[in-house]
Backbone of each chain as ProteinMPNN parsed JSONL, in Angstrom:
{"seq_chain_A": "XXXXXXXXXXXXXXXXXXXXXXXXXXXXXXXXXXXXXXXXXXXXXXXXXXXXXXXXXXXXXXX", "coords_chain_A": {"N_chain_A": [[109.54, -105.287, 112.279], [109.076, -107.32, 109.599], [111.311, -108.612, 106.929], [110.724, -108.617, 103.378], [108.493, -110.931, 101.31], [110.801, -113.597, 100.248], [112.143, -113.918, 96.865], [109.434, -115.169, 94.496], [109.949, -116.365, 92.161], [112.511, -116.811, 89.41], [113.431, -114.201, 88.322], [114.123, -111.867, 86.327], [112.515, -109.619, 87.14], [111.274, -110.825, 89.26], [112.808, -110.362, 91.309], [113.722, -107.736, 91.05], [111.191, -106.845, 91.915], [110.958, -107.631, 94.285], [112.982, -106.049, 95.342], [111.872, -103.87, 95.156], [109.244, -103.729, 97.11], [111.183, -104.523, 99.82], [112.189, -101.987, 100.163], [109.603, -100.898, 100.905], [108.866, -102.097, 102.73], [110.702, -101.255, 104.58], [110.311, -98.439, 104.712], [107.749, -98.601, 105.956], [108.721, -99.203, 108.684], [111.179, -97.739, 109.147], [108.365, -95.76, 109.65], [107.337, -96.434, 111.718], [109.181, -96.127, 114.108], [109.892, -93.2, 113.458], [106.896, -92.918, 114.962], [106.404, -93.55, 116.818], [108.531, -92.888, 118.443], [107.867, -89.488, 118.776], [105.639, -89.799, 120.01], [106.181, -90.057, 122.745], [108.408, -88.441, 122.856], [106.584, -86.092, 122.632], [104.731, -86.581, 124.809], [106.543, -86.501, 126.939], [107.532, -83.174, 126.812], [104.497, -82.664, 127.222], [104.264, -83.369, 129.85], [106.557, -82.392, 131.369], [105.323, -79.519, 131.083], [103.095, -79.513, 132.489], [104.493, -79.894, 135.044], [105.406, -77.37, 135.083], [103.265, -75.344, 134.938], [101.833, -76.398, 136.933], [103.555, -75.444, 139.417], [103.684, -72.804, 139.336], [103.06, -69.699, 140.223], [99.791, -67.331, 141.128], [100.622, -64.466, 140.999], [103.436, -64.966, 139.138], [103.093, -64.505, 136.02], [104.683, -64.097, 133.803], [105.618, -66.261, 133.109]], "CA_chain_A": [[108.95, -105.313, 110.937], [109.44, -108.497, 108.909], [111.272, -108.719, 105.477], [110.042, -108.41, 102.117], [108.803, -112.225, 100.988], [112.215, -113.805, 99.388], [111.294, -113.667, 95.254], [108.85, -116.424, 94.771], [110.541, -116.945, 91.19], [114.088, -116.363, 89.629], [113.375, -113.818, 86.894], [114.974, -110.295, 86.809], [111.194, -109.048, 87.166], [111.218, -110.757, 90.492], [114.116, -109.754, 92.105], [113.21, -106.056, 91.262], [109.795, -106.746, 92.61], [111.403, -107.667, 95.636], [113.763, -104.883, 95.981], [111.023, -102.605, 96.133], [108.403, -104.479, 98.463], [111.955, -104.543, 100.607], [111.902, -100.917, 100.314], [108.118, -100.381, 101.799], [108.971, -102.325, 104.612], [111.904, -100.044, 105.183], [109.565, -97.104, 104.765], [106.642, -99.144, 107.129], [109.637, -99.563, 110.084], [110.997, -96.111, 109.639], [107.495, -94.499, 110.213], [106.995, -96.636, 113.082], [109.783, -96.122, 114.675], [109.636, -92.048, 114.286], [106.221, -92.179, 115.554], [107.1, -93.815, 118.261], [110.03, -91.138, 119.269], [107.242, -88.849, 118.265], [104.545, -89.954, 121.0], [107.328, -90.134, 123.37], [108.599, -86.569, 122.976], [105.427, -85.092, 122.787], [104.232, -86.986, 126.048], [107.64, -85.933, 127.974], [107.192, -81.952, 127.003], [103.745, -82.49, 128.045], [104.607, -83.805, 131.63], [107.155, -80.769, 132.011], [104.564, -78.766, 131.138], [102.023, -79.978, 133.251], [105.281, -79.342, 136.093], [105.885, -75.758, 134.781], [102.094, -75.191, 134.832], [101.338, -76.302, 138.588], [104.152, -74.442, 140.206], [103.466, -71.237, 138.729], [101.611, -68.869, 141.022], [99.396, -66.362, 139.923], [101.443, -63.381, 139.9], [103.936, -65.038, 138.148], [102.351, -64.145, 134.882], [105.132, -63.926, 132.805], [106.088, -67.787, 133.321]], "C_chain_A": [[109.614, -106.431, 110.128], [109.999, -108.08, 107.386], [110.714, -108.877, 104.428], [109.881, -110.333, 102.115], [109.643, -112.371, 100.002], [111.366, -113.937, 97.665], [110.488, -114.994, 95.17], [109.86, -116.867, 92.97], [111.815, -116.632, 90.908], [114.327, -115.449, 88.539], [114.238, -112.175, 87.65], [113.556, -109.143, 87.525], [110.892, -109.337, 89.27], [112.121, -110.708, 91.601], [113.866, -108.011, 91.991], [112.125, -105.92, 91.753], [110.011, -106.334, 93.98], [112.13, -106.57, 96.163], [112.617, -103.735, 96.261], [110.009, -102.46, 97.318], [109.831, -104.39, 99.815], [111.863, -103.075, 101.326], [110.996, -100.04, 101.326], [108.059, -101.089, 102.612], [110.034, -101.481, 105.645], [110.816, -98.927, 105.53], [108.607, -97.248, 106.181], [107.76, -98.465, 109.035], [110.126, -98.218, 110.57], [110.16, -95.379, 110.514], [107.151, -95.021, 111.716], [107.895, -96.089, 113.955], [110.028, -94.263, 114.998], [108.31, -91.63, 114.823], [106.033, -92.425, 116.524], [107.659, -92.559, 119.111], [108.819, -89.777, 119.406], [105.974, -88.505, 119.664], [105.296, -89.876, 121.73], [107.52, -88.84, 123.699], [107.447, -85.941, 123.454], [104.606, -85.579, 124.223], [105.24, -86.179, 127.149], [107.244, -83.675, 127.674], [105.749, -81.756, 127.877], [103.179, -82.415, 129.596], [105.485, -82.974, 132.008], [106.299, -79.927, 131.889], [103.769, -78.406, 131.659], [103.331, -79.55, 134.807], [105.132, -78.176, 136.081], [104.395, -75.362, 135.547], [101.871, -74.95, 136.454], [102.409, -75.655, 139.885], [104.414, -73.083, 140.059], [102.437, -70.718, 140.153], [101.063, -67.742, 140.205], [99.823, -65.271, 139.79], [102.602, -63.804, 139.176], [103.598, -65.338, 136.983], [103.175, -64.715, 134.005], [105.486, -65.467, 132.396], [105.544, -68.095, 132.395]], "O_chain_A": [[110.84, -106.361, 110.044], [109.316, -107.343, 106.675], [109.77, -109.629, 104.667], [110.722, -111.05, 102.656], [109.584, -111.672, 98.99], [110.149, -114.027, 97.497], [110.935, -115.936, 95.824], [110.42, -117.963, 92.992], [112.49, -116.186, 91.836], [115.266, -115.687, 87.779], [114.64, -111.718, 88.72], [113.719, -108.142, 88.223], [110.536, -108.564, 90.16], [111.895, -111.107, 92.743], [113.875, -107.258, 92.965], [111.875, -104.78, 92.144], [109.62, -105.372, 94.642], [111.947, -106.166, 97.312], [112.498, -102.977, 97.223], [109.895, -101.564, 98.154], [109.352, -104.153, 100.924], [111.599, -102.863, 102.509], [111.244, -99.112, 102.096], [107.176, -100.909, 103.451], [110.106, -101.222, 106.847], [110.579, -98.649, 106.706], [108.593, -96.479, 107.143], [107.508, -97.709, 109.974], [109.876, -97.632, 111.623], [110.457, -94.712, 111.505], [106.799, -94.31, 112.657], [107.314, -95.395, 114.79], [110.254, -93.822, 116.125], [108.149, -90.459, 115.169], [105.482, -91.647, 117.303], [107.327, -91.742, 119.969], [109.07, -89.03, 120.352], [105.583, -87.426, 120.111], [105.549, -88.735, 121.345], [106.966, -88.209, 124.6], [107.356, -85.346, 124.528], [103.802, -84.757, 124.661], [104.823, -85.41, 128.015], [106.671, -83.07, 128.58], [105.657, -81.031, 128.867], [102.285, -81.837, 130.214], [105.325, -82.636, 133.181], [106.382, -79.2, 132.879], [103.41, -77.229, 131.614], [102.823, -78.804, 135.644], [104.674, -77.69, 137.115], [104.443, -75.085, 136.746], [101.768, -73.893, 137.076], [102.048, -75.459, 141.046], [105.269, -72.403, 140.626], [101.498, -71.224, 140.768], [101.474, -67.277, 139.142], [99.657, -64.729, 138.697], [102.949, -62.923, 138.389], [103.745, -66.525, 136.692], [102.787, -65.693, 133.365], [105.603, -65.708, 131.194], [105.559, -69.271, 132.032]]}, "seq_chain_B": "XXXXXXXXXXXXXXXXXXXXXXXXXXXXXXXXXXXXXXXXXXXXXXXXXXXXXXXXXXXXXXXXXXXXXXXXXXXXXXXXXXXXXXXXXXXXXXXXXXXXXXXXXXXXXXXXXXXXXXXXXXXXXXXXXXXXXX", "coords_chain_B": {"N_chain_B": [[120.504, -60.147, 191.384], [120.828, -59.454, 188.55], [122.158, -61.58, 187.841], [120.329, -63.629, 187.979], [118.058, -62.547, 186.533], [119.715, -63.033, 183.543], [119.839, -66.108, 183.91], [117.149, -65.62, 183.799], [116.297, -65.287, 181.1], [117.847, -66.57, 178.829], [116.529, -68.855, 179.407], [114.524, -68.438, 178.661], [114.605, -67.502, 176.174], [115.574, -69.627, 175.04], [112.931, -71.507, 175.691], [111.378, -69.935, 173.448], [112.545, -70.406, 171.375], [112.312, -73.194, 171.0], [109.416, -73.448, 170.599], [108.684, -71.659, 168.488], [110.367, -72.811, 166.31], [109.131, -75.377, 166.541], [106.7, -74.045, 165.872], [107.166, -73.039, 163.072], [107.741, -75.9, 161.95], [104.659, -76.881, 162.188], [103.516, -75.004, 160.389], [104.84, -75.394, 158.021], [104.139, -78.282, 157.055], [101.785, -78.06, 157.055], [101.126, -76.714, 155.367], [98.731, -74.42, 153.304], [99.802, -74.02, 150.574], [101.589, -75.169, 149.242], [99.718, -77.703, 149.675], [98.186, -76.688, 148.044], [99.859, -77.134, 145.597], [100.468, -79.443, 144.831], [97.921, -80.932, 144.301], [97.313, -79.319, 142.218], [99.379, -79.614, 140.176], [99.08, -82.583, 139.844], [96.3, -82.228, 138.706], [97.437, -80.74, 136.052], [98.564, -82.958, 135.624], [96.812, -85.028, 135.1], [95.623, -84.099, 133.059], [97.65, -83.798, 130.956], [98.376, -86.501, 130.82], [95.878, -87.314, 129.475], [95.673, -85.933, 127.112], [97.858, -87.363, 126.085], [97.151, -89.761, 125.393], [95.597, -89.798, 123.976], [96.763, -88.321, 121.896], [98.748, -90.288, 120.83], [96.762, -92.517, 120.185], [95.805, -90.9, 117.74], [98.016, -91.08, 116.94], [99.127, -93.847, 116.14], [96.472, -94.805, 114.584], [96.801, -93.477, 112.504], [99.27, -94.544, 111.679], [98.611, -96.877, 110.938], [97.114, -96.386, 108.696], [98.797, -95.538, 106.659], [100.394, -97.509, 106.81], [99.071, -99.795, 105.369], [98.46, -98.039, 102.916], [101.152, -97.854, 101.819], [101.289, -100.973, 101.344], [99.659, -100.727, 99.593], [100.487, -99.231, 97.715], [103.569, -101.063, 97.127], [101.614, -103.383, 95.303], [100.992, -102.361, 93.638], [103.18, -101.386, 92.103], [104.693, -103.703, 92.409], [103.182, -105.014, 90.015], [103.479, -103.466, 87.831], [106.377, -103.619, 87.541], [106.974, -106.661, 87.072], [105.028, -106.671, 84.801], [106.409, -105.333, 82.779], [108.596, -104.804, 79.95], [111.134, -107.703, 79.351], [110.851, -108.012, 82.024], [110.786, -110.936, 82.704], [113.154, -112.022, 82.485], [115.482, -114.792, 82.823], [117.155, -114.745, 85.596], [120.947, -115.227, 86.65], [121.647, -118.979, 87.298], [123.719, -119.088, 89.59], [123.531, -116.426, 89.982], [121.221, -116.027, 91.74], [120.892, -117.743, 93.424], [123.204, -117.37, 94.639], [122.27, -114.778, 95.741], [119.773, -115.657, 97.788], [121.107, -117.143, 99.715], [122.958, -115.234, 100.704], [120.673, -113.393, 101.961], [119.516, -115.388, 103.428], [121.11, -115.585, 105.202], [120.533, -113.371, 107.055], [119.138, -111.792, 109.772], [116.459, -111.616, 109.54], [115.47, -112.997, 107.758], [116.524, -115.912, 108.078], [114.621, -117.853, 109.49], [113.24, -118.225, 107.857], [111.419, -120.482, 105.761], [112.06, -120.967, 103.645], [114.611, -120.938, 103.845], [115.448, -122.129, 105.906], [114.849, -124.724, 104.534], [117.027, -124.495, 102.649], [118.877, -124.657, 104.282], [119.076, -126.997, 104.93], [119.29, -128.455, 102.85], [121.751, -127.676, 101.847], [123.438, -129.01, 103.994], [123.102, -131.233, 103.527], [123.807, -132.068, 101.179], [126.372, -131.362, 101.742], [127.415, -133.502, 103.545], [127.204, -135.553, 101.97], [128.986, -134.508, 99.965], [131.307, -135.057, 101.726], [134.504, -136.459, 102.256], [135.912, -140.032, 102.055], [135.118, -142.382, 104.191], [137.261, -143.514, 106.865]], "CA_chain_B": [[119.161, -60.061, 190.404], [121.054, -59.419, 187.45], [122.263, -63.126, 187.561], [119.219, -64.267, 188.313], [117.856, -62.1, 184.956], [120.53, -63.629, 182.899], [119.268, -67.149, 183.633], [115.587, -66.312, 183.302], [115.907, -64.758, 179.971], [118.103, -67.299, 178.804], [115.665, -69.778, 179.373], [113.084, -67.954, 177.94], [115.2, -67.733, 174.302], [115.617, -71.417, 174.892], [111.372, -71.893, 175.627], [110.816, -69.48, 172.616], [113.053, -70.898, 169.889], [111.433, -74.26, 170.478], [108.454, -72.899, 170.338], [109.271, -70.9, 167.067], [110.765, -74.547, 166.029], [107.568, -76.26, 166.563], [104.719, -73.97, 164.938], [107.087, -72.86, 162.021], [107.562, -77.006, 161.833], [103.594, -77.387, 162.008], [103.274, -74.372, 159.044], [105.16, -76.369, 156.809], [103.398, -79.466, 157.318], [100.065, -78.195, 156.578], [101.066, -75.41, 154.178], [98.003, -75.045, 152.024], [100.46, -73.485, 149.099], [102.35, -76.797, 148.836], [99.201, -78.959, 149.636], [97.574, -76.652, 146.287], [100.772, -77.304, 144.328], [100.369, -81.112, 144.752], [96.7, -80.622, 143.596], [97.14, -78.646, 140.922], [100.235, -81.011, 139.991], [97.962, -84.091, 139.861], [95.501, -82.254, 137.936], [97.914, -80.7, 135.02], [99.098, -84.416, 134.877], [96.231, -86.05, 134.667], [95.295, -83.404, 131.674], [98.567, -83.866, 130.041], [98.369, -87.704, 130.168], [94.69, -87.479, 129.214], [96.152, -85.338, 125.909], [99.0, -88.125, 125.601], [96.436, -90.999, 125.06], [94.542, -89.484, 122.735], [98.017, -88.138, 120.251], [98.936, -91.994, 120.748], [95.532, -93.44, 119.211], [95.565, -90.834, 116.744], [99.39, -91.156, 116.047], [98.473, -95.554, 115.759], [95.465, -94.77, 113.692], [97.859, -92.623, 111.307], [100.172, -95.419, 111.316], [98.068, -97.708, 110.007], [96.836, -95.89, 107.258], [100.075, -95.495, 106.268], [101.044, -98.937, 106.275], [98.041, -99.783, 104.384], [98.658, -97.406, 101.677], [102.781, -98.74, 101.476], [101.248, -102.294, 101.469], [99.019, -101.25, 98.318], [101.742, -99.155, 96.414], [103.809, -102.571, 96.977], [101.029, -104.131, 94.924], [100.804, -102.076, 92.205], [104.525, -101.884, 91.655], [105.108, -105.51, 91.553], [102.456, -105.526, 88.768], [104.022, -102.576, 86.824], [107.742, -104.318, 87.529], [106.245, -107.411, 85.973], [104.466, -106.818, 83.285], [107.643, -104.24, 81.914], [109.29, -105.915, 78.452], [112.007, -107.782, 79.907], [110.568, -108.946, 83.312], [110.397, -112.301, 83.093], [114.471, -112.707, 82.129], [115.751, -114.789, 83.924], [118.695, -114.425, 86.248], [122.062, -116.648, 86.372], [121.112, -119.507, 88.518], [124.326, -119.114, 90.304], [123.537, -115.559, 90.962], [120.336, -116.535, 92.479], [121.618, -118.7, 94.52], [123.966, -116.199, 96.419], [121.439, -113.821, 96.488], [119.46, -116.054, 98.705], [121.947, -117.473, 100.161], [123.201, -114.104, 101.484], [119.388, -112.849, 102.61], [119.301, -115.939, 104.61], [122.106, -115.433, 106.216], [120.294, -112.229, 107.44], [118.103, -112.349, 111.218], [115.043, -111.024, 108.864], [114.856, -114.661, 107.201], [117.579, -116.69, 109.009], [114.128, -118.574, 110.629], [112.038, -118.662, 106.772], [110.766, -121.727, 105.712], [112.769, -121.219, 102.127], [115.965, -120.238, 104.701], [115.383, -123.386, 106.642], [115.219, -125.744, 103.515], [118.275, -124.811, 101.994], [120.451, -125.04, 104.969], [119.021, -128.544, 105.281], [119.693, -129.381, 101.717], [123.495, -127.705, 101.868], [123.878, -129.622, 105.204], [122.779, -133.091, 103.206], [124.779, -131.833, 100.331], [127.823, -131.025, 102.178], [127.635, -134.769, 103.661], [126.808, -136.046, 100.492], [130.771, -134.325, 99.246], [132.995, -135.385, 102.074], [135.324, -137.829, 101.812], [135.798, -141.506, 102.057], [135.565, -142.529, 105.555], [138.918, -143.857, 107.165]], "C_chain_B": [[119.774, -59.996, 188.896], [121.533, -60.695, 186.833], [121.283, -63.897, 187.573], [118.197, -63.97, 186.805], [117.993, -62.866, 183.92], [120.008, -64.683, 183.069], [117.978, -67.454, 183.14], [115.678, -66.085, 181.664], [116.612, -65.378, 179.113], [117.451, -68.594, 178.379], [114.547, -69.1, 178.781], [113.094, -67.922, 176.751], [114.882, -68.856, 174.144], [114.156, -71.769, 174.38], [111.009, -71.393, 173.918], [111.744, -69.801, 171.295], [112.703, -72.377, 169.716], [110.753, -73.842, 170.239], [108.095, -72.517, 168.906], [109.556, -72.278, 165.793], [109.435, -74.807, 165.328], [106.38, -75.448, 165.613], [105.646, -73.514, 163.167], [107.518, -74.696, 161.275], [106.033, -77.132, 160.994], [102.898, -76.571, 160.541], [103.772, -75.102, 158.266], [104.497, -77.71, 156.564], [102.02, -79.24, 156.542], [99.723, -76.856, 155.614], [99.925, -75.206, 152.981], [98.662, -74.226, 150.366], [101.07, -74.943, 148.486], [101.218, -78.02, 148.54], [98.289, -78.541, 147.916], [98.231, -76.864, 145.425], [100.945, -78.915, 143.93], [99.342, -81.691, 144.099], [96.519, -79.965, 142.432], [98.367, -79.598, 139.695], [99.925, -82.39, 139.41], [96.913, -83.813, 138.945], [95.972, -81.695, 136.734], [98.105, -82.376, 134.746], [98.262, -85.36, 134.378], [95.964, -85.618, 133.084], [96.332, -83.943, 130.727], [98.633, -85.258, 129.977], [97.047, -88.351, 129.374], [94.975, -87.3, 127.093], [97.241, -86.422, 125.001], [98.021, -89.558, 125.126], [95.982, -90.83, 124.055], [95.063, -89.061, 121.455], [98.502, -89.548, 120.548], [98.151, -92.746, 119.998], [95.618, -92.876, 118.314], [96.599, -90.847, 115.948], [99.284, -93.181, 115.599], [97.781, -95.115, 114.785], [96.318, -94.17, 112.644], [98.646, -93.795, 110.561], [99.713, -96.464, 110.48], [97.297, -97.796, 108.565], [97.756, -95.945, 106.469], [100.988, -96.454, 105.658], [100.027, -99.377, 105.335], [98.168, -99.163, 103.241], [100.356, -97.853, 101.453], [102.194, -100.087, 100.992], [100.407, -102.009, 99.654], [100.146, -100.882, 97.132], [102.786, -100.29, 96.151], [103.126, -103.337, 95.822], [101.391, -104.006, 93.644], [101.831, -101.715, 91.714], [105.074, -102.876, 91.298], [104.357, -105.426, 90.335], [102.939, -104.548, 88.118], [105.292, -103.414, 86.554], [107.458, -105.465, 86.505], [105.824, -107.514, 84.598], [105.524, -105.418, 82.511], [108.076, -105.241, 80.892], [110.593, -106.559, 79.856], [111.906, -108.285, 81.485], [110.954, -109.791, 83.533], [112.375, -112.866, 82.164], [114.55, -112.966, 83.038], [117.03, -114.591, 84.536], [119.436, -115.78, 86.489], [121.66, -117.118, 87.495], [122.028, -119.439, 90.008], [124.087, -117.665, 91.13], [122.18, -115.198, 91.648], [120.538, -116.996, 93.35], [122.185, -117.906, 95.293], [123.272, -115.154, 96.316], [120.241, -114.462, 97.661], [120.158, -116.516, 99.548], [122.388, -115.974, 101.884], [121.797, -113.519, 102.004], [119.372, -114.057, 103.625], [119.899, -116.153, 105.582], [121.854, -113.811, 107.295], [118.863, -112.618, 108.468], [117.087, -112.01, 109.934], [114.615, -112.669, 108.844], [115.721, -115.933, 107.713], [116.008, -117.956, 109.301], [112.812, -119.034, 109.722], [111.968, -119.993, 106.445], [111.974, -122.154, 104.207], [114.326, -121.512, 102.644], [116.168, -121.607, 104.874], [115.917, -124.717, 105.64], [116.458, -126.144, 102.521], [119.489, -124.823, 102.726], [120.322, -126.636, 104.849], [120.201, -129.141, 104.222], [121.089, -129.023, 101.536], [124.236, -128.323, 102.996], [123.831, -131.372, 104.229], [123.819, -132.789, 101.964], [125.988, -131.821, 100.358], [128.248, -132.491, 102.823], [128.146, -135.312, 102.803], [128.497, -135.86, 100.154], [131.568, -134.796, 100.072], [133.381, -136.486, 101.524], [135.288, -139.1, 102.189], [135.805, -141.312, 103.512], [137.074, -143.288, 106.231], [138.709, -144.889, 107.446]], "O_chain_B": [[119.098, -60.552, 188.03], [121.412, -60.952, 185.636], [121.446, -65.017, 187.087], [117.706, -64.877, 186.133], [117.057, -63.384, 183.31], [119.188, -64.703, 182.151], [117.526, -68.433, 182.547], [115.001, -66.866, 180.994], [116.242, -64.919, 178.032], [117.688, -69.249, 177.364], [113.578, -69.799, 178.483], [112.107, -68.169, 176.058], [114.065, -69.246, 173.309], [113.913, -72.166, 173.24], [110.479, -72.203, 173.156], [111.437, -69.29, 170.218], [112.734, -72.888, 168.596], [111.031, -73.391, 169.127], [107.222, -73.118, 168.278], [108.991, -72.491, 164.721], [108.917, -74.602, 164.231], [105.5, -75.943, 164.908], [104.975, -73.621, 162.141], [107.587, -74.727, 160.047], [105.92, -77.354, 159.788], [102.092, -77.105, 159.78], [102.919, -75.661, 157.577], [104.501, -77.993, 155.366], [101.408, -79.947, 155.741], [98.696, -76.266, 155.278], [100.103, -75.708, 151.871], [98.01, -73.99, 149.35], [100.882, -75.505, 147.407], [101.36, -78.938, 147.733], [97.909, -79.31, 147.033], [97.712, -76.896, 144.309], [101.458, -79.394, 142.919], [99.493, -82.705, 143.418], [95.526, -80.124, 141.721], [98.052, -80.078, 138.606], [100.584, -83.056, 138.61], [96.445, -84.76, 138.312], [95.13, -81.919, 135.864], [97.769, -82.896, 133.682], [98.541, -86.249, 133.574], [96.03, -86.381, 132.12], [95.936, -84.53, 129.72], [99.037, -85.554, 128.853], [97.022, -89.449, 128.817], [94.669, -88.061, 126.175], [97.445, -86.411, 123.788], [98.586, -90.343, 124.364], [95.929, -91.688, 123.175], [94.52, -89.164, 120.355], [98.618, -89.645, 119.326], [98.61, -93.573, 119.21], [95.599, -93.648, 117.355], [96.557, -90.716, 114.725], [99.469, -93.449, 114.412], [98.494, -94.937, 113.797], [96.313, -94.928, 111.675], [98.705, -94.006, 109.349], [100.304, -96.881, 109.484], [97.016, -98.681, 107.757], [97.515, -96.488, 105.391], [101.801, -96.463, 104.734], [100.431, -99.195, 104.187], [97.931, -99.92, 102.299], [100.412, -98.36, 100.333], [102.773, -100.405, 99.953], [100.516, -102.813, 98.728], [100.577, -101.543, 96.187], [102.957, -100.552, 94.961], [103.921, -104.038, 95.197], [101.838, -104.794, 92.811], [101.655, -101.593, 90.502], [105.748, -103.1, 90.293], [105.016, -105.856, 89.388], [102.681, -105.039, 87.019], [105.383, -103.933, 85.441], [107.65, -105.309, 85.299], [106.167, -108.2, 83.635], [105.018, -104.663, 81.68], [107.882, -106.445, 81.061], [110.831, -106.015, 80.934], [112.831, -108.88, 82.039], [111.611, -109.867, 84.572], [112.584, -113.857, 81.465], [114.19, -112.362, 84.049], [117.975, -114.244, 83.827], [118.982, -116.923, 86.538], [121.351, -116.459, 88.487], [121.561, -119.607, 91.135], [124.274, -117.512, 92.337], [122.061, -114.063, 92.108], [120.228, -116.383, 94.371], [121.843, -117.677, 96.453], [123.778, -114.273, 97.01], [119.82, -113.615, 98.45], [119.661, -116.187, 100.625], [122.231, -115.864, 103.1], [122.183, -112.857, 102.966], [119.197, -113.7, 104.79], [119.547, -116.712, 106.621], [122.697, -113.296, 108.029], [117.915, -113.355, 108.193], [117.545, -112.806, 109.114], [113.837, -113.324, 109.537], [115.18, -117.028, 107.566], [116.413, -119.118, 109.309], [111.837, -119.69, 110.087], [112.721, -120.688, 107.126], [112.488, -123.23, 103.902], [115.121, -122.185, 101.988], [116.926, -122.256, 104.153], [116.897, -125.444, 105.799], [116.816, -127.17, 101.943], [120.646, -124.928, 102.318], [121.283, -127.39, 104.702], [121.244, -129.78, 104.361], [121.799, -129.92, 101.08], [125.463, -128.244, 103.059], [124.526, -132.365, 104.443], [124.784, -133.554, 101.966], [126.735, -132.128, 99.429], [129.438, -132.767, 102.67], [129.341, -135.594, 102.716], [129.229, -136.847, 100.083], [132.668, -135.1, 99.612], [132.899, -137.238, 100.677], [134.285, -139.289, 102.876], [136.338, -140.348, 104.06], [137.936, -143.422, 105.363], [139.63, -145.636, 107.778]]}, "name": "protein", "num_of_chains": 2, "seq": "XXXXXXXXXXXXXXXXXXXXXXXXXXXXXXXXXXXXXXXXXXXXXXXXXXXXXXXXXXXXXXXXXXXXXXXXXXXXXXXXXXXXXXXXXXXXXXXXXXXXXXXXXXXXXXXXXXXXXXXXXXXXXXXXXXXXXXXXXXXXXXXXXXXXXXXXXXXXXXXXXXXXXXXXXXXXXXXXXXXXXXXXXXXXXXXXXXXXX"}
């Protein structure tokens, strides 16, 4: 995720602009990054599950 | 005869534990419990990667909404920030200066175009001050 663009001027207005545009790229990178972990996880339980699943027989019910 | 016994029966353990060997060998081989657990195996997985494609597009598609709506609150913050009394002071030029200074010294912008121009010009600058030549 790329940095905020540096302030285009030198006022106090755009330096606080910037800090918060800095901010919502923080926020952007964050969400990528837990939904990443997110698809990930939820793929790996699914592939144990899909194990659990096909070595079950059918009287083991309670499994 | 009783030695004679003793060898046949002997050999007959021998014949019948290959034997025994060999077909509980050929049961395992062609076990259809194992060959349905390989099949059933193959078809949870395909399900569960079928399920994983489809929370992937709709976890992407999420994402981009997401960024999209960050990218507009961005917008309409700069223009609140802005137009506040007091915006448009400006800041000491020196502490301008090391606030870019220090961001470009950071991988993010290390490779910006603004980054780029002022190493030049503190590289021609820093010429520019040495000293006499010898």
């Amino acid at each position: 995720m790329p940095g905020a663009p540096l302030p285009e001027g030198s006022t106090t207005g755009d330096w606080i602009a910037f800090g918060d545009a800095q901010t919502g790229q923080l926020d952007k990178a964050n969400d990528r990054t837990l939904s990443s972990i997110g698809i990930i996880e939820r793929c790996e339980a699914r592939d144990q599950e899909a194990i659990a699943a096909a070595g079950k027989r059918w009287w083991q019910f309670w499994r | 005869m009783s030695l004679f016994f003793a060898k046949f029966a002997s050999k007959l353990i021998m014949v019948l534990a290959v034997v025994v060997a060999l077909i509980f060998g050929v049961v395992q081989c062609h076990d259809p419990g194992t060959v349905g657990q390989e099949t059933r195996l193959a078809k949870e997985q395909a399900g569960a990667a079928t399920d994983s494609a489809a929370d992937a597009i709709g976890t992407v598609g999420g994402l981009y909404d997401r960024v999209q709506a960050s990218d507009d609150l961005t917008k309409e913050n700069e223009r609140a920030i802005l137009s506040a009394p007091g915006a448009g002071a400006p800041v000491a030029p020196a502490v301008d200066a090391a606030g870019r200074d220090s961001l470009c010294r950071r991988p993010a912008y290390r490779g910006s175009v603004e980054c780029v121009q002022r190493a030049v010009a503190s590289g021609v600058a820093e010429a520019g001050a040495g000293g006499a030549a010898p």
